[in-house]
C-alpha positions as a LaTeX table, in Angstrom:
\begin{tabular}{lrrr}
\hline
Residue & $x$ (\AA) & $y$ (\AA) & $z$ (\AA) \\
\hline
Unk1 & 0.00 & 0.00 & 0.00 \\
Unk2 & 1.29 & 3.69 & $-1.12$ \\
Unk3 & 1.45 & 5.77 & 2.22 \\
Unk4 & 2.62 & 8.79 & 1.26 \\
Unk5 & 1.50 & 10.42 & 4.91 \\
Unk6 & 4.59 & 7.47 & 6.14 \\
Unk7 & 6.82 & 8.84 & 3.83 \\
Unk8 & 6.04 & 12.23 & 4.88 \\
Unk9 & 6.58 & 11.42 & 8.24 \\
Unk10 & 10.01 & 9.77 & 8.04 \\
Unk11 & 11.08 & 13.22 & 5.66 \\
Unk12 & 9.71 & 15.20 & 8.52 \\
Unk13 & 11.66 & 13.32 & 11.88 \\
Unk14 & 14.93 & 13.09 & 9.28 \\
Unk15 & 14.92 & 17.21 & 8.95 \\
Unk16 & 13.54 & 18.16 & 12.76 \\
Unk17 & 16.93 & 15.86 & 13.75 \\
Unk18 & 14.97 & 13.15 & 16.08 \\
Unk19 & 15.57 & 10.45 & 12.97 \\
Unk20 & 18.64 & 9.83 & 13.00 \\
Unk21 & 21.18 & 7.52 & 10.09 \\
Unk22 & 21.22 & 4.57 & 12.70 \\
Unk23 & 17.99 & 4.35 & 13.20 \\
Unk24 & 15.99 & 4.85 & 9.82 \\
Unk25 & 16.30 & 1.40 & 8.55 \\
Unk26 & 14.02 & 0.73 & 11.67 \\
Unk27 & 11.58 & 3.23 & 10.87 \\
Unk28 & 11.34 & 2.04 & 7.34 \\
Unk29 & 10.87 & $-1.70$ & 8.48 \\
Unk30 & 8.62 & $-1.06$ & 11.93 \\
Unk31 & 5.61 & 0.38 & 10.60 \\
Unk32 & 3.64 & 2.48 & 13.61 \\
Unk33 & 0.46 & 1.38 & 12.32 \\
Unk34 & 0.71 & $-2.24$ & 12.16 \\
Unk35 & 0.87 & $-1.87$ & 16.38 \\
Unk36 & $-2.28$ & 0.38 & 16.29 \\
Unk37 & $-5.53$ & $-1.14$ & 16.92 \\
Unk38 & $-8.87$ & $-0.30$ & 14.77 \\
Unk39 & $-10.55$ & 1.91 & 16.94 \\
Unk40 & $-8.40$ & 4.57 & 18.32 \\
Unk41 & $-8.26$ & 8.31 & 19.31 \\
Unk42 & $-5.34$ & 10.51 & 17.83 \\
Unk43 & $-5.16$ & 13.22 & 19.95 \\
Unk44 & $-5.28$ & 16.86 & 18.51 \\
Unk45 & $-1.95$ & 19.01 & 20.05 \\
Unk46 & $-3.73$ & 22.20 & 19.06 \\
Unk47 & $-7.50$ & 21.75 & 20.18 \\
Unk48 & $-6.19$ & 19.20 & 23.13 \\
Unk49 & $-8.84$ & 16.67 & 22.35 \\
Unk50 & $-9.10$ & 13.35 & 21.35 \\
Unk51 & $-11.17$ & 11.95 & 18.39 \\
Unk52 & $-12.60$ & 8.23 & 17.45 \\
Unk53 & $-11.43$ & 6.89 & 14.05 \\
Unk54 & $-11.93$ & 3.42 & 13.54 \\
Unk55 & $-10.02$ & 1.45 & 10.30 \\
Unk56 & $-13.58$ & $-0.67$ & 9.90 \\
Unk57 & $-14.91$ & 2.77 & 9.01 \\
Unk58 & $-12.72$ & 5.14 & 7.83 \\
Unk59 & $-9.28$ & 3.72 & 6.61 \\
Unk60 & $-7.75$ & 6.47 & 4.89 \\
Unk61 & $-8.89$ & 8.61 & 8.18 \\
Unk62 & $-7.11$ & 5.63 & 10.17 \\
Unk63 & $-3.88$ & 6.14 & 8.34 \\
Unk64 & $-3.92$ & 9.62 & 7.92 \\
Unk65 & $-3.57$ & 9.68 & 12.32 \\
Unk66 & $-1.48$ & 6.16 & 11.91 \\
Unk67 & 1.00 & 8.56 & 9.77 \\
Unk68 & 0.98 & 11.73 & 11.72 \\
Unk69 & 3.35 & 13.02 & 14.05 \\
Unk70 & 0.37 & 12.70 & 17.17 \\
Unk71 & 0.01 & 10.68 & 20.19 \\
Unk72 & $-2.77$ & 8.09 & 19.90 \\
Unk73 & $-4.37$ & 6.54 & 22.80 \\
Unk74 & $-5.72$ & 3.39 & 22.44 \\
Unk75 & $-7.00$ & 2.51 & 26.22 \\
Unk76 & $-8.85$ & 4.71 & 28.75 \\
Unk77 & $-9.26$ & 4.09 & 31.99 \\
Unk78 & $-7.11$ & 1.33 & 32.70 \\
Unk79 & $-9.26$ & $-0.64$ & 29.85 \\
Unk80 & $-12.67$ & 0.08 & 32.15 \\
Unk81 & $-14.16$ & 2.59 & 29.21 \\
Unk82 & $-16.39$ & 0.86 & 26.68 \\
Unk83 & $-17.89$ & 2.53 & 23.58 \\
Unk84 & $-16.51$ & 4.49 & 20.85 \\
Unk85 & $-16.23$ & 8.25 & 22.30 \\
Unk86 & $-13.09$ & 9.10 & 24.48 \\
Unk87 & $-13.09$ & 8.07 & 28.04 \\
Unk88 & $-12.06$ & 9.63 & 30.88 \\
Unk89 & $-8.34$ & 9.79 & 31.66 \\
Unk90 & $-5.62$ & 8.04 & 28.93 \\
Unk91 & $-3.82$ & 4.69 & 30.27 \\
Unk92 & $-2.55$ & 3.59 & 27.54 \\
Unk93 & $-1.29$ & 4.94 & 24.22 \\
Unk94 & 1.06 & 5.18 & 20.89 \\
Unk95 & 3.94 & 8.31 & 21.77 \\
Unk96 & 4.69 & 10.81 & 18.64 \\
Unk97 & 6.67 & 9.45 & 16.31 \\
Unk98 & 9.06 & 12.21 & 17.29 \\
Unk99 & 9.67 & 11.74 & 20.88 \\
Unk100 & 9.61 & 8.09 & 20.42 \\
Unk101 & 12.63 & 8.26 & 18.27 \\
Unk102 & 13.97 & 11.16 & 20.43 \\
Unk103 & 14.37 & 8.85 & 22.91 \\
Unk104 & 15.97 & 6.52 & 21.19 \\
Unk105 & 18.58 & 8.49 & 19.80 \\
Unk106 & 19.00 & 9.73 & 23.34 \\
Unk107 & 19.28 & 5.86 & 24.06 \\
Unk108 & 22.65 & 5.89 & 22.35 \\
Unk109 & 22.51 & 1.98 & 21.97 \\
Unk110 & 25.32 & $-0.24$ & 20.36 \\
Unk111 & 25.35 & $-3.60$ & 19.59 \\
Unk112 & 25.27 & $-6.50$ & 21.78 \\
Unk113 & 23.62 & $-4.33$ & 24.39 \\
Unk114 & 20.47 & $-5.41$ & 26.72 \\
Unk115 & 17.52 & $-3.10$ & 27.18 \\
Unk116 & 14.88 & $-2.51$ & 29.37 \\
Unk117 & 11.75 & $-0.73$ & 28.02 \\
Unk118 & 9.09 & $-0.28$ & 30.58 \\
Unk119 & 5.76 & 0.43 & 28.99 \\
Unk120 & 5.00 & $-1.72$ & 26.82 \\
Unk121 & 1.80 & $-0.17$ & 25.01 \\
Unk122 & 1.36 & $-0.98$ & 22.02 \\
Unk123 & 4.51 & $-2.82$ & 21.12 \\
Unk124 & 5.96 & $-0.49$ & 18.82 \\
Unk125 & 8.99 & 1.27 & 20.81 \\
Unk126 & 10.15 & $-2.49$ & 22.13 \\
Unk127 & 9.77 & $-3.63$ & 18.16 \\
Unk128 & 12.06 & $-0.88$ & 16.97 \\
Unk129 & 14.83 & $-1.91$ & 20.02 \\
Unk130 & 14.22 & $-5.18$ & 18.86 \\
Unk131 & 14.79 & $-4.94$ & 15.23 \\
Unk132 & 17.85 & $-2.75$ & 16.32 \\
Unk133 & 19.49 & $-5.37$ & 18.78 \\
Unk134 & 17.75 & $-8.29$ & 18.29 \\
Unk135 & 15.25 & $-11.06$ & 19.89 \\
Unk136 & 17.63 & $-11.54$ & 23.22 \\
Unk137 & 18.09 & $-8.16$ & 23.75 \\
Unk138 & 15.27 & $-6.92$ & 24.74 \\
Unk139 & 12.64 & $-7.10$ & 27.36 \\
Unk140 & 10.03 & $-5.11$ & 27.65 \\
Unk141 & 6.99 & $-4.66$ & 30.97 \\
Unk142 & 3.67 & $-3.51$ & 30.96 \\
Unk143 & 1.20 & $-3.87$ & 34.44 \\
Unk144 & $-1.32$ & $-4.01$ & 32.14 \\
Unk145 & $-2.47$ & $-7.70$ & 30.65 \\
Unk146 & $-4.64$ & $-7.08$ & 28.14 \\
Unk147 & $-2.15$ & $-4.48$ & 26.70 \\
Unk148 & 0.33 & $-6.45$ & 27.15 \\
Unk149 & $-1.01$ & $-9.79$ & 25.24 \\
Unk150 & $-2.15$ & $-7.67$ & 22.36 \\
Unk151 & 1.25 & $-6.10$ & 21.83 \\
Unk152 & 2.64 & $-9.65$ & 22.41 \\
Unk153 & 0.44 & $-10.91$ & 19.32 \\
Unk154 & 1.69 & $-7.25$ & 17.30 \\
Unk155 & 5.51 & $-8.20$ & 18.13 \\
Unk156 & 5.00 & $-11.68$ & 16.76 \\
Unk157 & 2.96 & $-11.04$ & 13.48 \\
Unk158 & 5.75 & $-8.45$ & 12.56 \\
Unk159 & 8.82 & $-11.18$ & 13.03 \\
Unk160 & 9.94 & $-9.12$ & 16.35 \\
Unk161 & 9.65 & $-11.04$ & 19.63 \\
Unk162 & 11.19 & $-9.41$ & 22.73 \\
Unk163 & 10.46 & $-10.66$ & 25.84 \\
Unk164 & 7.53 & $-9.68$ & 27.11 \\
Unk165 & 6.65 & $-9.50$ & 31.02 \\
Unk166 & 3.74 & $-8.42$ & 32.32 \\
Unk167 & 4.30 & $-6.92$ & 35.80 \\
Unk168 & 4.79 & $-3.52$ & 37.58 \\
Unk169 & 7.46 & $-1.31$ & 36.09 \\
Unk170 & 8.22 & 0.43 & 39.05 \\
Unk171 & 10.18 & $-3.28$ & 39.88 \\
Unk172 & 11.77 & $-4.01$ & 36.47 \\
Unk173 & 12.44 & $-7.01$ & 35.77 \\
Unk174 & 15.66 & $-8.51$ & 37.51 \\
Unk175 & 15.42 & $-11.92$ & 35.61 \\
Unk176 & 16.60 & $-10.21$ & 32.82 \\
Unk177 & 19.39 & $-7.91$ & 34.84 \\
Unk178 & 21.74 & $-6.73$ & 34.57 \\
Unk179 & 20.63 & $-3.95$ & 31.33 \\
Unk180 & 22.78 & $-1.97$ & 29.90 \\
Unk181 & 19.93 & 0.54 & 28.93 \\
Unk182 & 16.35 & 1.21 & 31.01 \\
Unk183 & 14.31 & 2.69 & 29.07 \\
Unk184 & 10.61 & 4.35 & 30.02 \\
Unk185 & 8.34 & 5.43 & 27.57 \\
Unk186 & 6.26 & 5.73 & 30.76 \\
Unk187 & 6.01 & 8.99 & 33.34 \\
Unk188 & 7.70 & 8.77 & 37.02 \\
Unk189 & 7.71 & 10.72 & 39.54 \\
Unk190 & 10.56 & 9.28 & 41.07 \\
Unk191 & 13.30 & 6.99 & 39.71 \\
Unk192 & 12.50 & 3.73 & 41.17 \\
Unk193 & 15.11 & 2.04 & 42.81 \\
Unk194 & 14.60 & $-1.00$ & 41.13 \\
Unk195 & 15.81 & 0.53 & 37.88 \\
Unk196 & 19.13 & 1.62 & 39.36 \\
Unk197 & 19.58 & $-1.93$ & 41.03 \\
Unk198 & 19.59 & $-3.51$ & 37.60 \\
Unk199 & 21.51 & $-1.23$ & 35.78 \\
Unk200 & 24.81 & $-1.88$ & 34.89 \\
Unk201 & 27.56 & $-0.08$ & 36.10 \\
Unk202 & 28.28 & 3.02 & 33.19 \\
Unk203 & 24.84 & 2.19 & 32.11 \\
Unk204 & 22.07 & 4.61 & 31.31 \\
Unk205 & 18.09 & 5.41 & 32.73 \\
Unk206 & 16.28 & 7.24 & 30.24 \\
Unk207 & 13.02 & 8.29 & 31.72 \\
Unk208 & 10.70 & 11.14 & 31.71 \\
Unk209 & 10.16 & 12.68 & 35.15 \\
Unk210 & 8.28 & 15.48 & 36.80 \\
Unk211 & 6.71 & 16.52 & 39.50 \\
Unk212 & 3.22 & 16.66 & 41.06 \\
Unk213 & 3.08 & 20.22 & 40.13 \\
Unk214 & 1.62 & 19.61 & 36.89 \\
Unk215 & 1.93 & 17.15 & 33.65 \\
Unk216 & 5.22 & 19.02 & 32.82 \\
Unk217 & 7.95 & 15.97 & 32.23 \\
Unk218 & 11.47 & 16.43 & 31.06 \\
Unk219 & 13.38 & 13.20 & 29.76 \\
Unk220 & 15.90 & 12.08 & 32.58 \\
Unk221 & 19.17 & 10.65 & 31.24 \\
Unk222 & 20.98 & 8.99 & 33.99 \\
Unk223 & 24.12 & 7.32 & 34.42 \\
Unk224 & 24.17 & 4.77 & 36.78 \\
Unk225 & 27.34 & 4.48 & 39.20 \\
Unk226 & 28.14 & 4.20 & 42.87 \\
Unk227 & 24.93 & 2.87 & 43.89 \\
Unk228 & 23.04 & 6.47 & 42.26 \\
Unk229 & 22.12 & 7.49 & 38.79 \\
Unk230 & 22.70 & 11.30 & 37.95 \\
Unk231 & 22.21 & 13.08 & 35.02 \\
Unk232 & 20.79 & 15.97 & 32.66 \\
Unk233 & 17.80 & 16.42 & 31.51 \\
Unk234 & 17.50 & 16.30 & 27.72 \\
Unk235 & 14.14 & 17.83 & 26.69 \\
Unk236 & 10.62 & 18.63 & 27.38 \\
Unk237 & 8.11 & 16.06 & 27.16 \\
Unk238 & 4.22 & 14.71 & 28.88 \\
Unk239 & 4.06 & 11.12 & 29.13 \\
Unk240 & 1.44 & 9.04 & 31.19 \\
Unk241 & 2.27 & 8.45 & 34.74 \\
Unk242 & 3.51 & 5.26 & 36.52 \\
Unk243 & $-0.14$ & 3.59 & 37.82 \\
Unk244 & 1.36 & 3.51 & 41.03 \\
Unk245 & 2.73 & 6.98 & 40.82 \\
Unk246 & $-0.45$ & 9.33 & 39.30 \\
Unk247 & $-0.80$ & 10.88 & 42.50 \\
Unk248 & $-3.87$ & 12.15 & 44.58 \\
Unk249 & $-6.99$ & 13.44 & 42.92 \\
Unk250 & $-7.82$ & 16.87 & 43.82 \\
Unk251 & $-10.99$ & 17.69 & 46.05 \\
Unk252 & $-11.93$ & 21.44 & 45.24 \\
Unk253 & $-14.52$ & 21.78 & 46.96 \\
Unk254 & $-12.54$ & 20.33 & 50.15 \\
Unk255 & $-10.00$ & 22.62 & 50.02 \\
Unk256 & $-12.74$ & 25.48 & 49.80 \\
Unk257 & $-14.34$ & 24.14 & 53.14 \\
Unk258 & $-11.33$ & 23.66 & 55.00 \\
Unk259 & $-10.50$ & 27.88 & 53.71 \\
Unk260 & $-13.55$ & 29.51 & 52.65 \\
Unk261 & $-12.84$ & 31.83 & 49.97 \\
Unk262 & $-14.27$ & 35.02 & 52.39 \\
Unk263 & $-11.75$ & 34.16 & 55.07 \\
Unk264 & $-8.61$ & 33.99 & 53.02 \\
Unk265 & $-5.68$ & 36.47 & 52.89 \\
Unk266 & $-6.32$ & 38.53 & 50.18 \\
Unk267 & $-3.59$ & 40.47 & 48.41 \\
Unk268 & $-2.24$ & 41.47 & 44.67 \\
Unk269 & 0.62 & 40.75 & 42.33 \\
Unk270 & 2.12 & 42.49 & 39.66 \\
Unk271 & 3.09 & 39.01 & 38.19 \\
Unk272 & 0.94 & 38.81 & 34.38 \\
Unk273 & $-0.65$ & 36.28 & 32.92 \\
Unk274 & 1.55 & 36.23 & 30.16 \\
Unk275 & 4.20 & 35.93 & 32.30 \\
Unk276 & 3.34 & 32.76 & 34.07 \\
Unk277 & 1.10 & 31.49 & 32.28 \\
Unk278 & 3.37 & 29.86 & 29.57 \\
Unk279 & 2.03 & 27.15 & 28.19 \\
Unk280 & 2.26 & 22.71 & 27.55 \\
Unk281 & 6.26 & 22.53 & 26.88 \\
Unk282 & 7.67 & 25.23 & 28.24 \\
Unk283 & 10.10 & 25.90 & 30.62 \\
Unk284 & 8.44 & 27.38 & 33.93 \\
Unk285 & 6.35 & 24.74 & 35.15 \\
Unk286 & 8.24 & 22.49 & 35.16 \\
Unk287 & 11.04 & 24.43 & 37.33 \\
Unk288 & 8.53 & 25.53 & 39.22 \\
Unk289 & 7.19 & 21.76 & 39.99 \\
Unk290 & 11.10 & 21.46 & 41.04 \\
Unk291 & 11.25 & 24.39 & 43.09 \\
Unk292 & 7.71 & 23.78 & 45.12 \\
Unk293 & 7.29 & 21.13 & 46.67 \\
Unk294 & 4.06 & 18.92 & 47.17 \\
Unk295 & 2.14 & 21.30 & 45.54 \\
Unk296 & $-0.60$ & 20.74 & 42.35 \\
Unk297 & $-1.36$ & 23.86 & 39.99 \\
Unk298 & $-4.38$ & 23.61 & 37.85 \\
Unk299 & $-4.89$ & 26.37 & 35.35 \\
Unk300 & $-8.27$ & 27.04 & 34.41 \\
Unk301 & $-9.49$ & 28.12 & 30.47 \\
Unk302 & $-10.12$ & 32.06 & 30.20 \\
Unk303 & $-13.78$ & 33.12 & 30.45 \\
Unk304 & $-14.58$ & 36.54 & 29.59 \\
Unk305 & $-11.24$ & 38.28 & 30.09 \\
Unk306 & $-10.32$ & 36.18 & 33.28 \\
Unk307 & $-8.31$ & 33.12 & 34.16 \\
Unk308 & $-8.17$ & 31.52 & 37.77 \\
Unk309 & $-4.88$ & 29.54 & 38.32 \\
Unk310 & $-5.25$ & 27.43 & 41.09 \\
Unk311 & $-2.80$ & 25.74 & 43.54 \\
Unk312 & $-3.42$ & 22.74 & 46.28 \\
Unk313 & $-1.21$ & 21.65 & 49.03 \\
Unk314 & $-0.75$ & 18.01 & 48.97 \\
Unk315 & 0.06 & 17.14 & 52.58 \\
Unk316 & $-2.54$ & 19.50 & 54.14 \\
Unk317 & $-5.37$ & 21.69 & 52.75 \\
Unk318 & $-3.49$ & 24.57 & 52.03 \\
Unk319 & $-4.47$ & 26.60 & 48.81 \\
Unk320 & $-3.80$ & 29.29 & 46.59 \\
Unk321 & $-5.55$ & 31.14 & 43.58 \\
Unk322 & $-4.61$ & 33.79 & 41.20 \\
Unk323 & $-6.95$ & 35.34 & 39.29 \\
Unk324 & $-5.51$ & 37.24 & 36.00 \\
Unk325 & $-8.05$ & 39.42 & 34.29 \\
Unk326 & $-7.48$ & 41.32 & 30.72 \\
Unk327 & $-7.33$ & 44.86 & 31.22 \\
Unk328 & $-6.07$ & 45.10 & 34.44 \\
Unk329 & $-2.45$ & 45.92 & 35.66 \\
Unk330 & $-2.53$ & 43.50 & 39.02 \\
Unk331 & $-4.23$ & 40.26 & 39.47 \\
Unk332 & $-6.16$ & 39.49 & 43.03 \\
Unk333 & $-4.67$ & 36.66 & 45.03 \\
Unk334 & $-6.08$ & 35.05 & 47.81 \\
Unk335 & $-4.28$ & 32.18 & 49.68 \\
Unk336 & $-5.82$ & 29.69 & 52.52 \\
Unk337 & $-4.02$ & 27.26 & 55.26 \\
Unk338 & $-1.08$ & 26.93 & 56.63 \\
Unk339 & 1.47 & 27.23 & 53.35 \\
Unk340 & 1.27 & 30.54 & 51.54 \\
Unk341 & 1.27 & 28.14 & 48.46 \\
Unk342 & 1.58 & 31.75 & 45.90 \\
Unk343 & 4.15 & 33.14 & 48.38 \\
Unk344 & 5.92 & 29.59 & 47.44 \\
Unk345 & 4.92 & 29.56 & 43.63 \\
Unk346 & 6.39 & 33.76 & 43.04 \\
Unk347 & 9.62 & 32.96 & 45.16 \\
Unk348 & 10.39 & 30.19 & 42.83 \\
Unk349 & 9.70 & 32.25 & 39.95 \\
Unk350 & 12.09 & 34.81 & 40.93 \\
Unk351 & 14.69 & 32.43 & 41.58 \\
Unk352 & 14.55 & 31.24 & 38.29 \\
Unk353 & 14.38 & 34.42 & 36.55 \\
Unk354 & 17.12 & 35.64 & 38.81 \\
Unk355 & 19.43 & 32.76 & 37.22 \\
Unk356 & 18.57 & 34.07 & 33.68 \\
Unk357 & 15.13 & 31.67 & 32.83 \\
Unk358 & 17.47 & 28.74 & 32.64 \\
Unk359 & 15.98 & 25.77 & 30.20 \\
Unk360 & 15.31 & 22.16 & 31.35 \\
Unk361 & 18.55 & 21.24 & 29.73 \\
Unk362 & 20.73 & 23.40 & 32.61 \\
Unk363 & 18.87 & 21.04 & 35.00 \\
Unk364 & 19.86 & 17.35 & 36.24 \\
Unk365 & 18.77 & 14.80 & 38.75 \\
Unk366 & 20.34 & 12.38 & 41.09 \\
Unk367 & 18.82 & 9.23 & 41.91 \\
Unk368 & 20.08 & 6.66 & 45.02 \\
Unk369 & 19.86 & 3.40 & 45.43 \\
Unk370 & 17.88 & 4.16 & 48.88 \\
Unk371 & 14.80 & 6.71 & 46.65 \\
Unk372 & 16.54 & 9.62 & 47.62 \\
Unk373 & 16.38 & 12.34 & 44.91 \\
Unk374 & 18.02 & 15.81 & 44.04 \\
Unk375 & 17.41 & 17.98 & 42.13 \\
Unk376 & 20.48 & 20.14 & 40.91 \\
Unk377 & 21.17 & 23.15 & 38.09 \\
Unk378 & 24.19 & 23.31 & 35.63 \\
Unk379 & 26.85 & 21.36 & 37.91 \\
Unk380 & 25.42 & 18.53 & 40.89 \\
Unk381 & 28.40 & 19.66 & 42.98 \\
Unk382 & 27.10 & 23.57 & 42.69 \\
Unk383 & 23.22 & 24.25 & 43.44 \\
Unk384 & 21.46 & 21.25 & 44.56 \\
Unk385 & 18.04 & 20.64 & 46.26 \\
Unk386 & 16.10 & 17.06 & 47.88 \\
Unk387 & 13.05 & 16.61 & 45.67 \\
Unk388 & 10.56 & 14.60 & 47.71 \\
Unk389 & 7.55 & 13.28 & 45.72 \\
Unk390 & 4.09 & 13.26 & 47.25 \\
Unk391 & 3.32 & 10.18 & 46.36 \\
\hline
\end{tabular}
């Protein structure tokens, strides 16, 4: 079949620099959409929506998303939704074509070398390492077993048979230790321990990682050494999140009783909208998720001139709003419990802007054997902070 959208794909990762020589023989053999199921729901990056197209229906439509540079999600919540329309929250899904082979460039693989890849999904990123290193090479986790069996049955009607484990990828898999690579195409919050146990020594972590500020993830590359893993960050990204590591839902209307909006401390800032609020990808929130801890911002959509940004304590009810309105120089702040939460949030944001709005690629991390984890900027020695997850 002539896929023209596939071979505008593969011109587009070559040029944006994500594609590189090593790895385009497996792009041209380890085709995205033969790991895609019929119904599925590319989802838009500029409307932020998901839509239904099913093959059985519409199969140009199918392989018109199949070929574009777009996440598709092909479970919802944790394989509970039924019907046709999107569900409620994403569990499982096919990564851009872009980050996926970001990531493994970032990999930096060679021959003869044994990978990890936690998060299975649908198949695809543990076909590519496979066609790359081989059947033995490669093992590859998902806690999810009907996502797991289905990628199995992918894998094996394409040639490519990893090894594929169902379990939880916070533990690995040590039968297949020591790896010379761990990949996640998965979100943590924390480097699990487990990963740096089965690491070999000079080996590398590549995960994305953030905070519980927000869904603001930066890929993690970690060398592993010393009974730690430390590294740079290479680039903004949003994956998924560990099951185990998602994180509290937020109670508004909890928060609100514990601090009634009439009885909190009411004050201004001079801090615009424009200046904070900066959008999926950028820089600032995900500093800021590394600068305040335990802490969940929610930014809500402008209505009539005015946007609410909200922020949540995660170890007590403490809370925080900002309310930006067009038109007006200062925006009203009123903050509740026992954290000034915006107090928090502003002294961060001076501290980065203070240290010239450094990107996520000044940052690193340091991971230890024992879950300890620090967070430091341009040198580990230099300006380092503990980052303690909330969950």
């Amino acid at each position: 079949m002539d896929r023209p959208g596939r071979k505008e794909l593969g011109r587009v990762l070559v040029e944006s620099g994500v594609l590189s020589s090593d790895w385009a023989p497996t792009f041209a053999a380890v085709d995205r959409a033969a790991f895609l199921p019929d119904l599925m729901w590319p989802y838009d990056m500029t409307t932020g929506a998901s839509a239904t197209v099913d093959r059985r229906d519409d199969p140009d439509g199918w392989y018109a998303a199949a070929d574009s540079n777009v996440p598709v999600v092909i479970q919802w919540d944790d394989g509970a939704h039924r019907g046709t329309e999107p569900g409620r929250l994403s569990t499982s899904s096919s990564s851009m074509p872009s980050v996926v082979y970001g990531l493994l460039q970032d990999l930096a693989v060679e021959d003869g070398m044994r990978v990890l890849d936690v998060g299975t999904g649908t198949g695809e990123t543990a076909g590519a390492l496979s066609h790359r290193l081989g059947r033995h090479h490669v093992t590859t986790v998902d806690v999810d077993r009907a996502v797991s069996a289905a990628a199995r049955d992918r894998l094996c009607r394409q040639g490519l048979y990893p090894e594929v484990i169902v379990g939880d990828g916070l533990e690995g898999h040590p039968g297949g230790a020591p790896y010379d690579r761990v990949l996640a195409t998965v979100g943590t919050r924390r480097v699990p321990t487990a990963w740096i146990r089965q690491t070999r020594p000079g080996g590398i972590i590549l995960a994305p990682w953030g905070t519980a500020y927000g869904n603001a993830d930066a890929v993690a590359r970690l060398t592993v050494g010393d009974g730690k893993a430390t590294g740079r960050f290479t680039r903004s990204v949003e994956f998924m999140k560990l099951r185990s590591q998602r994180g509290p839902a937020i109670d508004h209307d909890a928060y609100l009783s514990a601090g009634p909006l009439n009885d909190a401390k009411r004050t201004t800032t001079s801090l615009t909208e424009e200046e904070f609020v900066t959008g999926r990808l950028t820089d600032l929130p995900f500093v800021l998720g590394l600068r305040v801890p335990r802490c969940r911002q929610a930014a809500a959509d402008k209505r009539e001139g005015a946007r609410p940004v909200w922020f949540y304590g995660l170890t007590d009810l403490s809370w925080a709003c900002v309310l930006f309105r067009d038109g007006e120089r200062d925006a009203t702040v009123w903050q509740s419990g026992p954290r000034r939460l915006w107090d928090e949030v502003t002294d961060a944001y001076r501290w980065w802007k203070d240290r010239g709005s450094p990107d996520v690629t000044r940052f690193g991390l340091t991971a230890d054997a024992r879950g300890g984890q620090r967070a430091w900027l341009d040198d580990p020695a230099h300006e380092a902070w503990a980052v303690r997850p909330a969950v």
